[in-house]
C-alpha positions as CSV (number, residue, x, y, z in Angstrom):
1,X,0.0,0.0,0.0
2,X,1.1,3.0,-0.5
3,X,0.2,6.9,0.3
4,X,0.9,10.4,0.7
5,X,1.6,13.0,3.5
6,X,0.7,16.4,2.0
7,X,2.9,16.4,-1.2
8,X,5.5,16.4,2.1
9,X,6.4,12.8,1.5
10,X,5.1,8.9,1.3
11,X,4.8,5.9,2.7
12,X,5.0,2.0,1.6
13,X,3.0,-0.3,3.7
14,X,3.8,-3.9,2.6
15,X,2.6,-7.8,3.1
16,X,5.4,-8.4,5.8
17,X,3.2,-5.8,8.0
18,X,6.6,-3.1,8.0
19,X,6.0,0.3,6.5
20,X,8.7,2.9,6.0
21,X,8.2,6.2,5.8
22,X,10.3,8.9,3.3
23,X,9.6,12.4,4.0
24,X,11.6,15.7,2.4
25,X,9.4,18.4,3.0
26,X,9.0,21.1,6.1
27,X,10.4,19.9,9.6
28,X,11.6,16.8,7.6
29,X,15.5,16.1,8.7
30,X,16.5,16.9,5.4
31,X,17.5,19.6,2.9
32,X,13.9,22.0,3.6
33,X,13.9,21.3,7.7
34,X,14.2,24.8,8.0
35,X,12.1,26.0,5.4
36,X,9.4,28.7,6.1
37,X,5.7,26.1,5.9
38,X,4.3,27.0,3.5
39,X,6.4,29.2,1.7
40,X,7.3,28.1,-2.1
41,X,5.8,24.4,-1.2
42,X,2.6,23.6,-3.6
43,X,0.1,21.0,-2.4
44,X,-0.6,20.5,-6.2
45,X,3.2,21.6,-6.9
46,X,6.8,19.0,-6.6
47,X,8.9,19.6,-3.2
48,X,12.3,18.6,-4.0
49,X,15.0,17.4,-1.7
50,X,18.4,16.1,-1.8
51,X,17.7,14.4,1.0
52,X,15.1,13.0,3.1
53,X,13.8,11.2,6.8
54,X,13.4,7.8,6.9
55,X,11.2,5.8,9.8
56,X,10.0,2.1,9.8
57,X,7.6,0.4,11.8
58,X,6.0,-3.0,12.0
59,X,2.4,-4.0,12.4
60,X,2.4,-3.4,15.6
61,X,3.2,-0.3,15.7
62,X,6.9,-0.5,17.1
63,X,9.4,1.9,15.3
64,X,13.0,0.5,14.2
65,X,15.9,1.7,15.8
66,X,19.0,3.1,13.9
67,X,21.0,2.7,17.0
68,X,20.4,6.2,18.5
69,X,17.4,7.2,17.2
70,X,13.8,5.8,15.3
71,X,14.3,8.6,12.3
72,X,17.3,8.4,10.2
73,X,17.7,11.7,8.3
74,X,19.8,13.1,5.6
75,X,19.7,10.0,4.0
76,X,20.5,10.3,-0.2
77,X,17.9,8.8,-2.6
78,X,20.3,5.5,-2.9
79,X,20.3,5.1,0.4
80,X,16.7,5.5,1.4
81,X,16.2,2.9,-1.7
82,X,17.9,0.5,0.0
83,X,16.1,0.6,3.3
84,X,12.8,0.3,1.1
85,X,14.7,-2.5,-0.3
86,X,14.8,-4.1,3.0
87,X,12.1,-3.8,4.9
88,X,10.1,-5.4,1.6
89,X,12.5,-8.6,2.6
90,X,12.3,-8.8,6.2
């Protein structure tokens, strides 16, 4: 499954139950955390990032933890398609 967080970002729920999250928009750790809400962003519009936030969860509910935290930002469009590569395995 997948869907949308305010042209901010989506999310891929899949048949394992684990859904990760990829979000580039305001407040995101990425490129636009500290852009103005709002301010040049579209709803109908493309946000671009060079970077974005990743979380996962399982079915339950319980986040994954990167080691010192349950958001991994700044993470490059390889490298948040890996993770998505992942959690579709485990």
């Amino acid at each position: 499954m997948f869907s949308s967080t305010l042209n901010k970002g989506f999310q891929m729920t899949f048949q394992n139950g684990w859904t990760i999250s990829v979000q580039f928009g305001y407040s995101s750790y990425c490129q636009n955390y500290h852009h103005p809400e709002g301010v040049g962003f579209s709803r109908e519009g493309i946000v671009k990032s060079q970077d974005a936030e990743i979380a996962i969860w399982d079915k339950e509910g319980q986040y994954y933890n990167f080691g010192n935290d349950t958001v991994k930002g700044w993470c490059s469009s390889n490298e948040a398609a890996e993770w998505i590569e992942k959690v579709s395995k485990w």
